[in-house]
MIVEX-777482 format. One record per atom (N, C-alpha, C, O, CB): residue number from 1; residue in one letter; atom name; x, y, z. Coordinates in nm, 4 decimals. Glycine has a CB too. Layout:
REM residues N
   pos   code   site         xx         yy         zz
   NUM      A     CA          X          Y          Z
...
This chain:
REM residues 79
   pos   code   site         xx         yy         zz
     1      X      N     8.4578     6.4377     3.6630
     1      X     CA     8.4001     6.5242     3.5621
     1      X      C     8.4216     6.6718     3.5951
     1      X      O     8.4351     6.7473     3.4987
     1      X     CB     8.2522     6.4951     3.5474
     2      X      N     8.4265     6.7219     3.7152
     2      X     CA     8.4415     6.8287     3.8046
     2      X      C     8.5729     6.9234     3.7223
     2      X      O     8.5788     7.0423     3.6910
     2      X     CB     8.4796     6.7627     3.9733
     3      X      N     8.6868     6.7889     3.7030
     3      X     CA     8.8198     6.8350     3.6737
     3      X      C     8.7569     6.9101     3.5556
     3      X      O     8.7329     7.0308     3.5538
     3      X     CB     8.9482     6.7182     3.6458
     4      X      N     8.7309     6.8116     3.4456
     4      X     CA     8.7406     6.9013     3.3259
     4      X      C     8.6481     6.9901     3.2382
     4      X      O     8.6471     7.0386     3.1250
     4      X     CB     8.7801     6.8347     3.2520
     5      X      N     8.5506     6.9848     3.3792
     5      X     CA     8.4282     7.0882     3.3494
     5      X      C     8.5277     7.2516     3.3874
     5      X      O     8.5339     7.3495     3.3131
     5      X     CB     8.2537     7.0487     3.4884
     6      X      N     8.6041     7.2329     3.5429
     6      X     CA     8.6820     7.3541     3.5520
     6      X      C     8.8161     7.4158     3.4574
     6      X      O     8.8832     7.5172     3.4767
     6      X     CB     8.7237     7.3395     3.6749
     7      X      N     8.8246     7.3222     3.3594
     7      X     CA     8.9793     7.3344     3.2704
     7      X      C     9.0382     7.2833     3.3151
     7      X      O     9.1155     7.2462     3.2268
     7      X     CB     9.0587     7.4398     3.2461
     8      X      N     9.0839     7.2238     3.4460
     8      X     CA     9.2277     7.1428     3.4677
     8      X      C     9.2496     7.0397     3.3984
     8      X      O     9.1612     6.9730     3.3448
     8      X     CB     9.2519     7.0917     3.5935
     9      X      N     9.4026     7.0109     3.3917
     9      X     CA     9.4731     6.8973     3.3055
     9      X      C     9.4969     6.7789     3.3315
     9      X      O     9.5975     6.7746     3.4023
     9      X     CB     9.5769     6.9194     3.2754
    10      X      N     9.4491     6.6608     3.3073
    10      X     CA     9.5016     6.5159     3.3456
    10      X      C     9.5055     6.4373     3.2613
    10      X      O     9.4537     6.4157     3.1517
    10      X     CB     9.4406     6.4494     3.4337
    11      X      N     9.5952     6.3834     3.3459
    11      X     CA     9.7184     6.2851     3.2370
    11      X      C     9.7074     6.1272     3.3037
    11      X      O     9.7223     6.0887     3.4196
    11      X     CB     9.9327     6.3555     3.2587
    12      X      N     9.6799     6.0654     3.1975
    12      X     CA     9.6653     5.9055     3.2341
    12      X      C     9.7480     5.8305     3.1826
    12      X      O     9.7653     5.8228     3.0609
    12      X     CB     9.5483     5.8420     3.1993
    13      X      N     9.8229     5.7518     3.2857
    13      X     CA     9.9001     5.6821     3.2865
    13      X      C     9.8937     5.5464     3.2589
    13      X      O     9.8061     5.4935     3.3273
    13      X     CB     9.9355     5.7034     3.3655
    14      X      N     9.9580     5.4604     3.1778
    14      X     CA     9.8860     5.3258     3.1272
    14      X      C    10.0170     5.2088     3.1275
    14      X      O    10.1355     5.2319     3.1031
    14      X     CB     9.8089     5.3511     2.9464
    15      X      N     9.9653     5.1019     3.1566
    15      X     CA    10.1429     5.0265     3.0873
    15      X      C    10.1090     5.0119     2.9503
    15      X      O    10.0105     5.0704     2.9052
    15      X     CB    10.2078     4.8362     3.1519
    16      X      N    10.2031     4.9173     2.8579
    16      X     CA    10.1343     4.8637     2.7112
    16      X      C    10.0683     4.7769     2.7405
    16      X      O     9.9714     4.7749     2.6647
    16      X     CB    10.2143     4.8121     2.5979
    17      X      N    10.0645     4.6879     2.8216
    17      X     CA     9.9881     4.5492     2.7981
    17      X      C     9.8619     4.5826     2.8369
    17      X      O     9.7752     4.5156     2.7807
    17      X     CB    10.0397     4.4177     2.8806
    18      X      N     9.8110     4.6888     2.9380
    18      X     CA     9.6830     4.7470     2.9332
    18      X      C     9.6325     4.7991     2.8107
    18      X      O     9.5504     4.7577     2.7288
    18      X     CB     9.6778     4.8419     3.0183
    19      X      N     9.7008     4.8976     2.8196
    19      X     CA     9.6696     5.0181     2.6563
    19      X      C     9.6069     4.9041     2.5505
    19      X      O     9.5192     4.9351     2.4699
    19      X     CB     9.8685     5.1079     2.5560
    20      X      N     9.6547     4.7863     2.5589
    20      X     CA     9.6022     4.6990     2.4103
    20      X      C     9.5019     4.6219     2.4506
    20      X      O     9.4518     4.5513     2.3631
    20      X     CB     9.7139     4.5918     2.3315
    21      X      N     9.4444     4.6130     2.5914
    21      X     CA     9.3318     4.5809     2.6215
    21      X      C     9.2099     4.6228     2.6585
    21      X      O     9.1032     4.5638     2.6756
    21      X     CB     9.3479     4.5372     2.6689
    22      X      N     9.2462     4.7429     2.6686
    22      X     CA     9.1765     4.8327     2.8158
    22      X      C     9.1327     4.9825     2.7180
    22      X      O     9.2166     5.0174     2.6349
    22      X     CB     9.3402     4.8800     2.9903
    23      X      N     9.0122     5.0604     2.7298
    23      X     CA     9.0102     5.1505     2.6500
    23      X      C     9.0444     5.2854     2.7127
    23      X      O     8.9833     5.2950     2.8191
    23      X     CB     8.8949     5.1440     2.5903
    24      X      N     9.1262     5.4038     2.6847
    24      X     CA     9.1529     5.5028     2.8256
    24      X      C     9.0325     5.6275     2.7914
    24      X      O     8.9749     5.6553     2.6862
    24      X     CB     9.3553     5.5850     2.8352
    25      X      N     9.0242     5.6831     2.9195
    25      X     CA     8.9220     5.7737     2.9364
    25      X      C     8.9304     5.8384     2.8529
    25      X      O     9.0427     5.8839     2.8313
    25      X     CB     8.9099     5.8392     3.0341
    26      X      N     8.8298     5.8735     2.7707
    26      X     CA     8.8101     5.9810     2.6763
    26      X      C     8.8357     6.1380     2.6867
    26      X      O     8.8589     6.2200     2.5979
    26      X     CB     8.6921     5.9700     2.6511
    27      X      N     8.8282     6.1470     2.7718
    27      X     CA     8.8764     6.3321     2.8540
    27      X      C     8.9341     6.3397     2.9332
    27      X      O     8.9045     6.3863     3.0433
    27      X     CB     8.7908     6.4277     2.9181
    28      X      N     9.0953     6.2676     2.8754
    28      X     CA     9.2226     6.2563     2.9519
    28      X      C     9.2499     6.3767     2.8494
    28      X      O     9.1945     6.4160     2.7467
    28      X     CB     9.3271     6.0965     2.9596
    29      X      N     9.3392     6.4090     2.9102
    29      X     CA     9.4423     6.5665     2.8428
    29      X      C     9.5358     6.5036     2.7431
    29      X      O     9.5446     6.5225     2.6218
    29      X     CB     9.5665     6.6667     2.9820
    30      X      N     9.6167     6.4088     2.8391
    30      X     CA     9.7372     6.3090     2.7702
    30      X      C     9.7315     6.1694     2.8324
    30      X      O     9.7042     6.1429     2.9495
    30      X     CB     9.9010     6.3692     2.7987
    31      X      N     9.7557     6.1021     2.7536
    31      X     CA     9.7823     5.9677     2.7657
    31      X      C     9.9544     5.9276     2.7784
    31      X      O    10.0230     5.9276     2.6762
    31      X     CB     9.7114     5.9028     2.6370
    32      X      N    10.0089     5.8973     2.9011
    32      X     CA    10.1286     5.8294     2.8786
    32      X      C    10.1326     5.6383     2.8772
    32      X      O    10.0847     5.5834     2.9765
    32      X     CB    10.2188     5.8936     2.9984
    33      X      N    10.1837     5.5584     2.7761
    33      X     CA    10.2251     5.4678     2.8062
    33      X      C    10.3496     5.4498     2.8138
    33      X      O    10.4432     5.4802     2.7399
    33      X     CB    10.1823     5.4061     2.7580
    34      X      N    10.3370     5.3662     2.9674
    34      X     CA    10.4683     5.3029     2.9713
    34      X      C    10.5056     5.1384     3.0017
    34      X      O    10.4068     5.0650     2.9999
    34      X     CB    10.5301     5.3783     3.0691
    35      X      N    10.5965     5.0927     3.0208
    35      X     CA    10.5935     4.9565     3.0126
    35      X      C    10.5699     4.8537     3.1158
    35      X      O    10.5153     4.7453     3.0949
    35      X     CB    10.6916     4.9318     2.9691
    36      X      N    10.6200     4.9007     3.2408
    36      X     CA    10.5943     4.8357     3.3375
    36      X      C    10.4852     4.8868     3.5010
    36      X      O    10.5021     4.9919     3.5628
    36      X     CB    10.7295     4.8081     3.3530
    37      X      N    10.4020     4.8005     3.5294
    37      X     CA    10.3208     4.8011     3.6838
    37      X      C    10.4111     4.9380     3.7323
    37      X      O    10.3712     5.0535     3.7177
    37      X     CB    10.3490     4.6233     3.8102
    38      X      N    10.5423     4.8985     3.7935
    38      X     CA    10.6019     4.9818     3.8973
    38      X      C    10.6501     5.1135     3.8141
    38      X      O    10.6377     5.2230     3.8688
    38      X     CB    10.7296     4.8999     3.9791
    39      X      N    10.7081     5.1044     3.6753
    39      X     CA    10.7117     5.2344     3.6270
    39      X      C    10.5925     5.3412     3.6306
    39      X      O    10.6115     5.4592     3.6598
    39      X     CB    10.7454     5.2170     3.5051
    40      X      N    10.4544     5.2815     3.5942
    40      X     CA    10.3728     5.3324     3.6055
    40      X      C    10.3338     5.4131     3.7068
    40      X      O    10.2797     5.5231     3.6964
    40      X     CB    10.3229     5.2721     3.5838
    41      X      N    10.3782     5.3246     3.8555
    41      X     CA    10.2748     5.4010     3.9569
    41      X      C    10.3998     5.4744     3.9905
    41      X      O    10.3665     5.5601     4.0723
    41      X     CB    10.1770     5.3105     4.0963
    42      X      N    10.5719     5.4853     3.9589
    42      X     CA    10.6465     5.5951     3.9748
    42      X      C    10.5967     5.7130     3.9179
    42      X      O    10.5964     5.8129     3.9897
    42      X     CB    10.7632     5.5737     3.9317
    43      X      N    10.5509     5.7223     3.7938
    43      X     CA    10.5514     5.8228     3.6857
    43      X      C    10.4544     5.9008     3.7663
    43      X      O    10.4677     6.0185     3.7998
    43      X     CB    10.5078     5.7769     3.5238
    44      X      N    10.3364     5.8067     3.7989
    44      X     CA    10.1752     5.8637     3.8559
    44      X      C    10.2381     5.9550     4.0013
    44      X      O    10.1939     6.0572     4.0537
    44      X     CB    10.0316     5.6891     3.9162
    45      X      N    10.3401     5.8821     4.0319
    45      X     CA    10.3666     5.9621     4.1675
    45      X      C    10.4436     6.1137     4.1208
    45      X      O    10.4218     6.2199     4.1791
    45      X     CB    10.4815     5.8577     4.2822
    46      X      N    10.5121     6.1016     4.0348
    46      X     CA    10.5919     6.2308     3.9450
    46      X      C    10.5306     6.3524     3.9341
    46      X      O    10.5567     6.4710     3.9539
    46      X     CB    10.6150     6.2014     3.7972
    47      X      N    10.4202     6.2684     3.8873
    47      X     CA    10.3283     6.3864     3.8026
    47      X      C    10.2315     6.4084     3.9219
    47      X      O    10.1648     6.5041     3.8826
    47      X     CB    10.2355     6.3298     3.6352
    48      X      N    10.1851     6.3748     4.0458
    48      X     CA    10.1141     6.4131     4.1643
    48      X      C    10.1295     6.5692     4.2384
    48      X      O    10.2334     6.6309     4.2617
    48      X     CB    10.1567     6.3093     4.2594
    49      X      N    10.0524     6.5906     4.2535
    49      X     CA    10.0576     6.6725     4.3752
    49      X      C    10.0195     6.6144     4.4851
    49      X      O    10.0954     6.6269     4.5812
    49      X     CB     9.9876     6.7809     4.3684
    50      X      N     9.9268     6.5562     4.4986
    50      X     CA     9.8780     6.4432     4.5859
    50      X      C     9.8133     6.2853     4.5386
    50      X      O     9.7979     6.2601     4.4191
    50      X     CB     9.7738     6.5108     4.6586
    51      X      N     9.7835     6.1992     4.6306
    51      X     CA     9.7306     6.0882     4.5948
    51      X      C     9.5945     6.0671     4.6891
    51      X      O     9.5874     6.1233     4.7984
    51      X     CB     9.8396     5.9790     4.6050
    52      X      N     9.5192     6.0075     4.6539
    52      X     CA     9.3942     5.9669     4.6952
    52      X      C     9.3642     5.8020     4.6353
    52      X      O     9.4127     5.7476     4.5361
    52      X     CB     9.2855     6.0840     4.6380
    53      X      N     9.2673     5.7491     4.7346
    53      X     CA     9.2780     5.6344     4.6828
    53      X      C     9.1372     5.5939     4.7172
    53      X      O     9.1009     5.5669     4.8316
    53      X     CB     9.3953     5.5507     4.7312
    54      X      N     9.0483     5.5912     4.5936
    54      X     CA     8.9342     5.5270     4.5879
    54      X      C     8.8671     5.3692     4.5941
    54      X      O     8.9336     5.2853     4.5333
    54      X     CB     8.9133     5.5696     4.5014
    55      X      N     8.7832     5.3361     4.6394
    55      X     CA     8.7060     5.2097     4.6661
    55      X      C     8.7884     5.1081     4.4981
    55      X      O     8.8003     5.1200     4.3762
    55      X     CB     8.4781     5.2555     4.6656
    56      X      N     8.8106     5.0485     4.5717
    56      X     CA     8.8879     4.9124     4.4042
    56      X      C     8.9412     4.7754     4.4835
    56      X      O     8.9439     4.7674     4.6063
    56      X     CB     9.0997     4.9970     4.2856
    57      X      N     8.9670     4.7097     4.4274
    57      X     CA     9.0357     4.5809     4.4381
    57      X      C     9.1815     4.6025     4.4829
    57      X      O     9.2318     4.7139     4.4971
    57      X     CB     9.0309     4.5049     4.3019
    58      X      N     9.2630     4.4509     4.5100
    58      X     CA     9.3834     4.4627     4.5687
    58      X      C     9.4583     4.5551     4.4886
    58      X      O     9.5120     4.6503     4.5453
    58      X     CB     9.4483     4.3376     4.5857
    59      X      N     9.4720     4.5367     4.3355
    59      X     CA     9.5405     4.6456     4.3076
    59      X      C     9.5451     4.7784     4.3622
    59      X      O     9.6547     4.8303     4.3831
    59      X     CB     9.5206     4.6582     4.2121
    60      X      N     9.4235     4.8476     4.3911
    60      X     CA     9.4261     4.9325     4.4450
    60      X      C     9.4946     4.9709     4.5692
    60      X      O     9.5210     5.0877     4.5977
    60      X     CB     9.3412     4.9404     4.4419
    61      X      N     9.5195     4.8807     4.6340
    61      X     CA     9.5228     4.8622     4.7897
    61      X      C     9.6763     4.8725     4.7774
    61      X      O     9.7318     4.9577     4.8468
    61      X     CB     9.4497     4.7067     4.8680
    62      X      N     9.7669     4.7771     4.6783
    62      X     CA     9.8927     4.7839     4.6400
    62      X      C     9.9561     4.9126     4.6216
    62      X      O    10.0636     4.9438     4.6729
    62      X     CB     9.9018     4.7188     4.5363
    63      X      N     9.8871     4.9848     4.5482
    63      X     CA     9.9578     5.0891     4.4883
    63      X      C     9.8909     5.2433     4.6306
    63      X      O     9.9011     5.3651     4.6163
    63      X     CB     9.8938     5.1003     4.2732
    64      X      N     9.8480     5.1887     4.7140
    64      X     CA     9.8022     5.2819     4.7763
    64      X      C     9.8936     5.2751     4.9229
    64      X      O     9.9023     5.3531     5.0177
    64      X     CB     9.6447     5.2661     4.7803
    65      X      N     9.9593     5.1368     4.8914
    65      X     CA    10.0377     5.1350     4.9939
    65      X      C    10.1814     5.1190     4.9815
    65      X      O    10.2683     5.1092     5.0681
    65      X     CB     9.9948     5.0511     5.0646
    66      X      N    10.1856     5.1186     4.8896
    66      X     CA    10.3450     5.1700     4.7644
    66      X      C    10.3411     5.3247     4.8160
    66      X      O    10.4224     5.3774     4.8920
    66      X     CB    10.3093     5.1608     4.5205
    67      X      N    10.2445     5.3747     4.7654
    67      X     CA    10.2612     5.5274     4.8037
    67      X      C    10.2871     5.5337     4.9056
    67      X      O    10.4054     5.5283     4.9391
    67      X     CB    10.1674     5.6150     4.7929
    68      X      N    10.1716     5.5497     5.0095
    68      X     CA    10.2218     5.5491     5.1492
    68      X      C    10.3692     5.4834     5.2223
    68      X      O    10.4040     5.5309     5.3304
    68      X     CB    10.1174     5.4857     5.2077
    69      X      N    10.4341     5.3973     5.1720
    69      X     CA    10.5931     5.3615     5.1962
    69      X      C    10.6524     5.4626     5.1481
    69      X      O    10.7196     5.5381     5.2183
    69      X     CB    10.6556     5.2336     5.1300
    70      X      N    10.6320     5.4809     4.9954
    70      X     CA    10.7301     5.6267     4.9610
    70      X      C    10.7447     5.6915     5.0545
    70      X      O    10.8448     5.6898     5.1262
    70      X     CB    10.6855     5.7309     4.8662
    71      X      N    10.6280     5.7725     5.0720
    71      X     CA    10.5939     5.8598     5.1679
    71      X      C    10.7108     5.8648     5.3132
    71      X      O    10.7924     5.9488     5.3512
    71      X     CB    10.4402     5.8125     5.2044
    72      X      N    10.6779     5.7609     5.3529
    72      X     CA    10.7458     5.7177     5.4882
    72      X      C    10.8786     5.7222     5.4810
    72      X      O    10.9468     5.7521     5.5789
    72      X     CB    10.7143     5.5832     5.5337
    73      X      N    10.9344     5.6897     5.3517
    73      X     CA    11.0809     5.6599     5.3053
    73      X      C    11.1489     5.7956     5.3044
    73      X      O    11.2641     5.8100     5.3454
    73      X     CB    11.0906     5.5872     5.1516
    74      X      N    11.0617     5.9123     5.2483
    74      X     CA    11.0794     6.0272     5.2498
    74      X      C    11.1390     6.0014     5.0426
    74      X      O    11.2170     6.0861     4.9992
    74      X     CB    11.1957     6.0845     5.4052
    75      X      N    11.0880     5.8762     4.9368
    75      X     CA    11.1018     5.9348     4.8496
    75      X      C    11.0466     6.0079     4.7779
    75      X      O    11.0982     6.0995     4.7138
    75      X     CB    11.1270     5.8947     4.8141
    76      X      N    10.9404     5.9779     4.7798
    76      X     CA    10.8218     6.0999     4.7259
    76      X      C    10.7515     6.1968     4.8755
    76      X      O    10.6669     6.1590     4.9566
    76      X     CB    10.6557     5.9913     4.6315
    77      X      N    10.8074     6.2966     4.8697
    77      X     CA    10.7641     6.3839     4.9971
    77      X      C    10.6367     6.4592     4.9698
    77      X      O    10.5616     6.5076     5.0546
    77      X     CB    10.8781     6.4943     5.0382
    78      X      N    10.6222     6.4621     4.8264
    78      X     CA    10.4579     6.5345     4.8182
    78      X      C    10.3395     6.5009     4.8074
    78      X      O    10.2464     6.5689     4.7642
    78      X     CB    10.4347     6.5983     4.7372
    79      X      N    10.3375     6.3407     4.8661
    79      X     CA    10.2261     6.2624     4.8501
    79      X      C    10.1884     6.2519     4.9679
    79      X      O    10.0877     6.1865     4.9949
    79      X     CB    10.2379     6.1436     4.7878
């Protein structure tokens, strides 16, 4: 809430098969859908300055350690 009490911009990232199930935050800036799991958490890494990774389920854990490989790989260097 912090974000968009100060003005900053965020952008939520969705696949389709969510988007038609799932409702997205109401005080997102922009909404991108795209089609696939792994496109998704590329795009999310695109648009990062950093990543953080909050209390969730395996998904969470997946994509938190997707990042962290980037990272290591040296393909995403700003995460």
């Amino acid at each position: 809430m912090l974000l968009w009490r100060g003005g900053a911009s965020v952008t939520g990232v969705i696949t389709e098969k969510l988007h038609d199930v799932e409702v997205g935050h109401k005080n997102l800036t922009s909404l991108e859908v795209v089609s696939t799991m792994h496109e998704r958490k590329s795009r999310m890494a695109e648009l990062s300055d950093a990543i953080i990774s909050l209390p969730g389920g395996v998904g969470t854990w997946e994509e938190f350690f997707e990042a962290l490989a980037w990272n290591q790989l040296g393909i995403y260097s700003n995460l």
